[in-house]
C-alpha positions as CSV (number, residue, x, y, z in Angstrom):
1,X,35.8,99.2,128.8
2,X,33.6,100.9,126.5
3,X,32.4,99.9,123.1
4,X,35.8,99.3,122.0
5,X,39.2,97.3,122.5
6,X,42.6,99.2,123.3
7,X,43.7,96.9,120.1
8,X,41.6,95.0,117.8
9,X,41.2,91.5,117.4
10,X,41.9,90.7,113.6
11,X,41.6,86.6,113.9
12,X,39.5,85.5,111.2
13,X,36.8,82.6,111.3
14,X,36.8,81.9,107.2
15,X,35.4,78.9,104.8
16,X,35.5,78.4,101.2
17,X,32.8,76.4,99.5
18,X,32.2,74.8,96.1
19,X,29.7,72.9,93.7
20,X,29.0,73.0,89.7
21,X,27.1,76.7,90.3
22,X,29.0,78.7,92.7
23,X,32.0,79.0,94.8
24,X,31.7,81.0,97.9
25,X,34.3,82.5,100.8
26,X,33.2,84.1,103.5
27,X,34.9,85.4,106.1
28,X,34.3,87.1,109.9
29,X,36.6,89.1,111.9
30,X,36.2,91.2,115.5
31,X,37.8,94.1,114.8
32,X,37.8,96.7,117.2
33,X,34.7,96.2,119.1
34,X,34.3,94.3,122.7
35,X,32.3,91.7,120.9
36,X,31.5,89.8,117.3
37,X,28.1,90.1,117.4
38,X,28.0,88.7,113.4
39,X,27.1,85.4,112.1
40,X,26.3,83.9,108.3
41,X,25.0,81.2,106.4
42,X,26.1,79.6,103.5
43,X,23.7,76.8,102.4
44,X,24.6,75.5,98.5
45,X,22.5,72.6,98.7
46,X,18.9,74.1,100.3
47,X,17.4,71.2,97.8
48,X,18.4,70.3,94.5
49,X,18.2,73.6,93.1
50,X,18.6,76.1,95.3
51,X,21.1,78.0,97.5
52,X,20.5,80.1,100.3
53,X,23.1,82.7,101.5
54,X,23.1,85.4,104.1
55,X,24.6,87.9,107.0
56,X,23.5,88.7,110.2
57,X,24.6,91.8,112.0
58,X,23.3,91.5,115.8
59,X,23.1,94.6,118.2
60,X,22.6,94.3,121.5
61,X,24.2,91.3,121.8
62,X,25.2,88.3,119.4
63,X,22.3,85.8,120.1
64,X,19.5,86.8,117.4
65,X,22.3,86.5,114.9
66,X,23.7,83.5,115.3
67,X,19.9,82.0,116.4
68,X,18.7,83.1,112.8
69,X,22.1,81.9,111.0
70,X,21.1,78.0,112.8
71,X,17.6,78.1,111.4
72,X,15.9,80.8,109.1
73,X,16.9,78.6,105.9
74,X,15.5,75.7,107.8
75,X,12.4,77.7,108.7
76,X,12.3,78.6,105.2
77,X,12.7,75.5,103.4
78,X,9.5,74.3,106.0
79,X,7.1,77.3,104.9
80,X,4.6,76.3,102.5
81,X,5.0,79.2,100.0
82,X,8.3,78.1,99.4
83,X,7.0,74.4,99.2
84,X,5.1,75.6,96.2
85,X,7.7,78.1,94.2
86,X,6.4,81.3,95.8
87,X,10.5,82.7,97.2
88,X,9.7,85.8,97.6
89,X,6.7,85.0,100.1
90,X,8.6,81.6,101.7
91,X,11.0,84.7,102.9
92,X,8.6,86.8,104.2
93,X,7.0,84.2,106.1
94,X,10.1,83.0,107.0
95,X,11.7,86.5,108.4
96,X,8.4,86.9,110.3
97,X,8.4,83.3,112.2
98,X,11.8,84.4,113.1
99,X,10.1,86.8,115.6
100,X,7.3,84.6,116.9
101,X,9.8,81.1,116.9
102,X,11.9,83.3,119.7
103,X,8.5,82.7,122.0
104,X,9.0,79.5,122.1
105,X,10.4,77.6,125.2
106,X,13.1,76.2,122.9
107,X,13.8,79.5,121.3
108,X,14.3,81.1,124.8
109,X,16.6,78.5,126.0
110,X,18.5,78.6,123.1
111,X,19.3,82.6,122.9
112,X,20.0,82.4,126.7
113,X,22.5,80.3,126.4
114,X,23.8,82.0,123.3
115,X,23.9,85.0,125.2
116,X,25.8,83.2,127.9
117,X,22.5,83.4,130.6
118,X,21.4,80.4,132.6
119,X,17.9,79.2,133.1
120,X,16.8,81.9,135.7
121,X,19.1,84.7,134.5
122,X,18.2,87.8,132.5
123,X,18.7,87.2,129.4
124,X,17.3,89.8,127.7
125,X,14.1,92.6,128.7
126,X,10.7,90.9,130.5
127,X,8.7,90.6,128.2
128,X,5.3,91.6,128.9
129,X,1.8,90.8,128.6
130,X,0.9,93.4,126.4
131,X,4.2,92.3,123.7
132,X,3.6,89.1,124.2
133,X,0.1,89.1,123.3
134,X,0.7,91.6,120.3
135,X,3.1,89.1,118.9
136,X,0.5,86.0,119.6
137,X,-2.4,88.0,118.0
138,X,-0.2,88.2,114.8
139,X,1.1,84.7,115.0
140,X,-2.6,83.7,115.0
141,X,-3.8,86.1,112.4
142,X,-0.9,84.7,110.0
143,X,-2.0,81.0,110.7
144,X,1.3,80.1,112.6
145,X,0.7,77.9,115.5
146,X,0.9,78.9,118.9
147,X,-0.1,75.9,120.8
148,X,3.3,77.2,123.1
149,X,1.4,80.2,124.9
150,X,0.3,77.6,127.6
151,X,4.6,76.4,128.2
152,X,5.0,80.0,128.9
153,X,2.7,80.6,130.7
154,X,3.3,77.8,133.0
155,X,6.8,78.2,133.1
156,X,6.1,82.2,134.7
157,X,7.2,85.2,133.4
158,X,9.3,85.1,129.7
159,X,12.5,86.6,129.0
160,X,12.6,87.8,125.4
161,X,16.1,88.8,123.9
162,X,17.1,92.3,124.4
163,X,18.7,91.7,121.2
164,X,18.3,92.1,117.2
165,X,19.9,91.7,113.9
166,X,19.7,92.9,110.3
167,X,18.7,90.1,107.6
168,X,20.0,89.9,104.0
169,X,19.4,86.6,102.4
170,X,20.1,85.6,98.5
171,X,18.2,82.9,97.3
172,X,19.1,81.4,93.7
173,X,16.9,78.9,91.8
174,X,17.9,78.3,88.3
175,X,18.7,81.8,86.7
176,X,16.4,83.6,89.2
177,X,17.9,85.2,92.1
178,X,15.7,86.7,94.8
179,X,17.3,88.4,97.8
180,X,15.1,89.6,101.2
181,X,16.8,92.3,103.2
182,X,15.9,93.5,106.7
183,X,18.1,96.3,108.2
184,X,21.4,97.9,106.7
185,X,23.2,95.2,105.8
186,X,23.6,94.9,102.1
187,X,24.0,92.9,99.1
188,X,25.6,93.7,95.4
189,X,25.6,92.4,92.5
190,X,28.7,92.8,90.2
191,X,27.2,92.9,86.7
192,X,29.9,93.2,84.2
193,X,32.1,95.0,86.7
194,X,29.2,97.4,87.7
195,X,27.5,97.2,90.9
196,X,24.2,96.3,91.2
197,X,21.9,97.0,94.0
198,X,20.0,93.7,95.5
199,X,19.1,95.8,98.7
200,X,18.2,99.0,100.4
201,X,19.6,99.8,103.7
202,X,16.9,100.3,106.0
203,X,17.0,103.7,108.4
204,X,15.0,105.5,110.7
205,X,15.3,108.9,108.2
206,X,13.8,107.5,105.5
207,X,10.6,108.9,104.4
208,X,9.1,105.7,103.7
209,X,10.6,104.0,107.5
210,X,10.1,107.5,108.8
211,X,6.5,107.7,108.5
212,X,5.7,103.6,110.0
213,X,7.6,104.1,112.8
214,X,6.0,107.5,113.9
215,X,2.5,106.0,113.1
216,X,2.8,103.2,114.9
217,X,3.6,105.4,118.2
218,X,7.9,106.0,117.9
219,X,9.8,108.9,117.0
220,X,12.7,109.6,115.6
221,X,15.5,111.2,117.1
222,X,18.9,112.1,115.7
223,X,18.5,109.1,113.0
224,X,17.6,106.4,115.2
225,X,14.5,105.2,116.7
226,X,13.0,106.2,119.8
227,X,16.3,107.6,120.0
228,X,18.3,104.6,120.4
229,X,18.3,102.2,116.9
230,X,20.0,102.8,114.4
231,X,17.9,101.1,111.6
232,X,14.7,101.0,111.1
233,X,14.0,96.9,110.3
234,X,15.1,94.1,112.2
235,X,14.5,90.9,113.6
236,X,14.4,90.2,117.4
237,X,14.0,93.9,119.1
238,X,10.6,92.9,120.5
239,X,10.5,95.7,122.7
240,X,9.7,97.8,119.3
241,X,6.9,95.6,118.5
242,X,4.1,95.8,121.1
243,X,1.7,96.9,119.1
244,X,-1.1,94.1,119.2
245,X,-4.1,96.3,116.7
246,X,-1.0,96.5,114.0
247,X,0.1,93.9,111.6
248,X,3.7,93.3,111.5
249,X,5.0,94.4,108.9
250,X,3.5,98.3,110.6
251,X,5.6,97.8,113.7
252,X,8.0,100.8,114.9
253,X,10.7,98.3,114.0
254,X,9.5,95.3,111.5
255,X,11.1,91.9,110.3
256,X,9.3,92.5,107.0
257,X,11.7,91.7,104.5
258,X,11.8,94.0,101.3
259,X,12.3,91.9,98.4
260,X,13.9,92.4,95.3
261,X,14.4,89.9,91.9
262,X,16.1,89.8,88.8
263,X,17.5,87.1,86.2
264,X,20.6,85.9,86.0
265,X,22.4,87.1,82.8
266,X,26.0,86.2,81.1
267,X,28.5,88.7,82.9
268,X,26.6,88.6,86.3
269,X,29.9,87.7,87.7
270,X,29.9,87.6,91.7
271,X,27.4,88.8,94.7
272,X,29.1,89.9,97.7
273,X,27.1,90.3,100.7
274,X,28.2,92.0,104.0
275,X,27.2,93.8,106.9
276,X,27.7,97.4,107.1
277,X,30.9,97.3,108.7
278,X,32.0,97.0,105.2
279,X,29.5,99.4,103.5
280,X,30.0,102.6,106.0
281,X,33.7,102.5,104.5
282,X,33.4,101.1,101.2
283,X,30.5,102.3,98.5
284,X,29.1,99.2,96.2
285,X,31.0,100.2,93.2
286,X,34.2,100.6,95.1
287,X,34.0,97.6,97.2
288,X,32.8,95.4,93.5
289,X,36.3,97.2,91.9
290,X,38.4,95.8,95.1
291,X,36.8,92.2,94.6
292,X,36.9,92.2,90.7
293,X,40.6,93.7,90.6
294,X,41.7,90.1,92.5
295,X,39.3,87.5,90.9
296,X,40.3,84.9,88.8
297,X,38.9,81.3,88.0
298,X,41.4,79.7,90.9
299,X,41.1,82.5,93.5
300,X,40.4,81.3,97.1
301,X,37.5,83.5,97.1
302,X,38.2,83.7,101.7
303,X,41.2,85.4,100.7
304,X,39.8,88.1,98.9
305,X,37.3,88.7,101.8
306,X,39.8,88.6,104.2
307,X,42.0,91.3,103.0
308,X,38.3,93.2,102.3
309,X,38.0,93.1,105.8
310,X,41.3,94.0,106.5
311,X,40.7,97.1,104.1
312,X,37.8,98.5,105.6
313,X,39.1,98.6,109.7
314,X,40.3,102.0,110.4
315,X,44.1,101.8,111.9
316,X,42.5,103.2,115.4
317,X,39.0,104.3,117.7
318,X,40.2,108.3,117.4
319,X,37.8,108.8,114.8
320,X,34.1,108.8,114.0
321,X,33.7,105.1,114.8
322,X,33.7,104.2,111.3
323,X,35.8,101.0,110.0
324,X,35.7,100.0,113.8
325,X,32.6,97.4,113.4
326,X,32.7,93.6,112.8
327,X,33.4,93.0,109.6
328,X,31.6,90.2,107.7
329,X,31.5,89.0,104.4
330,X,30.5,86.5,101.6
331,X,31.5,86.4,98.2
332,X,29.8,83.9,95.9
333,X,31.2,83.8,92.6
334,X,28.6,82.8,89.6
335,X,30.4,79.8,87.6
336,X,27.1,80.0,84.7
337,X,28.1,83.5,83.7
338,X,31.1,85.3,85.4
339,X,33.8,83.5,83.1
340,X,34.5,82.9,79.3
341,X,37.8,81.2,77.7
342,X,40.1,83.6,77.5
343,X,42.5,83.8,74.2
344,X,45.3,81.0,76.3
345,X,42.0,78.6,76.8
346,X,41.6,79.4,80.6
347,X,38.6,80.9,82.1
348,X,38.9,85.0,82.2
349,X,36.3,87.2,83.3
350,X,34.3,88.8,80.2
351,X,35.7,92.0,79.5
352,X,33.3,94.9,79.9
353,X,34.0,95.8,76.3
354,X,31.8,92.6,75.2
355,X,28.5,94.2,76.1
């Protein structure tokens, strides 16, 4: 069948959300590949203050995706940096326990089933004693507990997922706004109609990705590594972290988040965040002009990502494969400072000419 349908599935699984900060629409559609392999969170209400948001593109399968959307903001809320104001670390730690929750009995049992495996199937690489001591060892050196080694060891030999997926999160507290990106999915910041980087994409040719990945024993080879991934940071892909004398964050692949911060400001109007099914055909600044050009203080904000999505998916395979990805996406709209009265008393977005 190959990696893509004879026609595309353009169904759309979409939600709008709302409270007295933001307003958010996401949206998620097949497209041309075999499978959706996506997934998202939208979490207003994290506690009193604070909303989470985030995309997951999985590879390999859809199981570390959706596994991370059910419980990295749970997993996050629980860490005790975030417990005492530190977000930038609470999502560091959080990214990482991502990696060593999946070696848990539960964890196993639940990405098997998401990957459609029973009990005894294979559903995912064997993991073996080498990776899952490496990963122990650095669950042990970062204080996590690991009372489950004796459940897997009982229960024989461990089936990690042959799967991973990129991680962008947004956090907002108040005016601060802290986003933790792992992988080439992206989030953007429209800032009085210009766009505003709150990530890097993460690849295998970058000096910086480059140079980890070859000293922790991979190559590179035609942009991916060890010939085969396409980015350079992920969560799940165990099979690129085996090394037990490095930390994880020097892994050939790593969950360590990069993290980026800034302040709220009036005419920060909207964030959209998506996975690079989106950004392969659109840049930042042209995919913040598409949002911006059809925003208004009523807008069903799933609407604009829908015909987003729609935008970016190439009318057929012939080509280089590009607009032929799932396409994901979440708006979230900034109520504080996107809007002013506008001269008829409703809300308008401030006019770049104001700054």
């Amino acid at each position: 069948m190959g990696a893509y349908l004879s026609q595309p599935i353009t169904d759309k699984e979409s939600t709008d959300g709302e409270d007295a900060k933001f307003k958010y629409g996401t949206t998620a559609m097949q497209g041309w590949r075999t499978n959706m392999e996506d997934a998202h969170s939208t979490v207003l209400g994290l506690d009193e203050d604070t909303a989470f948001f985030g995309v997951y593109d999985g590879h390999g399968g859809k199981e570390v995706a959706v596994y991370i959307s059910r419980h990295l903001h749970e997993v996050f809320k629980e860490c005790e940096s975030y417990k005492r104001g530190d977000i930038p670390q609470g999502l560091i730690d959080a990214f990482l326990a991502m990696d060593t929750n999946m070696l848990h009995v539960s964890g196993k049992d639940e990405l098997n089933e998401l990957a459609g495996k029973s009990d005894g199937g294979r559903g995912g690489a064997d993991l073996s004693s080498k990776m899952r001591q490496a990963i122990l060892a650095r669950a042990r050196a970062n204080g996590d507990d690991v009372d489950f080694e004796d459940d897997l060891d009982d229960e024989g030999p461990w089936e990690g997922p042959q799967a991973g997926s990129t991680c962008v999160v947004a956090v907002v507290r108040g005016d601060k706004l802290v986003v933790a990106n792992a992988g080439d999915s992206r989030a953007v910041l429209s800032r009085r109609g210009e766009a505003l980087a709150l990530s890097r994409d993460h690849k295998p040719m970058d000096d910086d990705e480059r140079a980890r990945i070859v000293n922790a024993g991979g190559f590179v080879q035609e942009g991916r590594v060890n010939g085969s991934l396409a980015l350079s940071r992920a969560i799940g892909d165990l099979e690129y972290k085996q090394s037990k004398n490095l930390p994880a964050k020097d892994q050939i692949v790593t969950a360590y988040p990069e993290i980026r911060e800034c302040v709220i400001e009036p005419g920060d109007e909207f964030m959209v965040i998506a996975c690079d099914g989106i950004w392969d055909v659109l840049t930042s600044q042209q995919c913040v002009d598409y949002v911006r050009a059809r925003l208004d203080a009523d807008v069903q904000l799933s609407k604009i990502c829908e015909e987003l999505a729609d935008e970016c998916m190439a009318p057929d395979t012939k080509g280089s494969g590009i607009g032929c990805d799932n396409m994901s996406v979440v708006i979230v709209l900034l109520k504080d400072t996107a809007f002013v009265p506008g001269a008829d008393g409703k809300p308008t977005l401030r006019p770049r000419s104001a700054f």
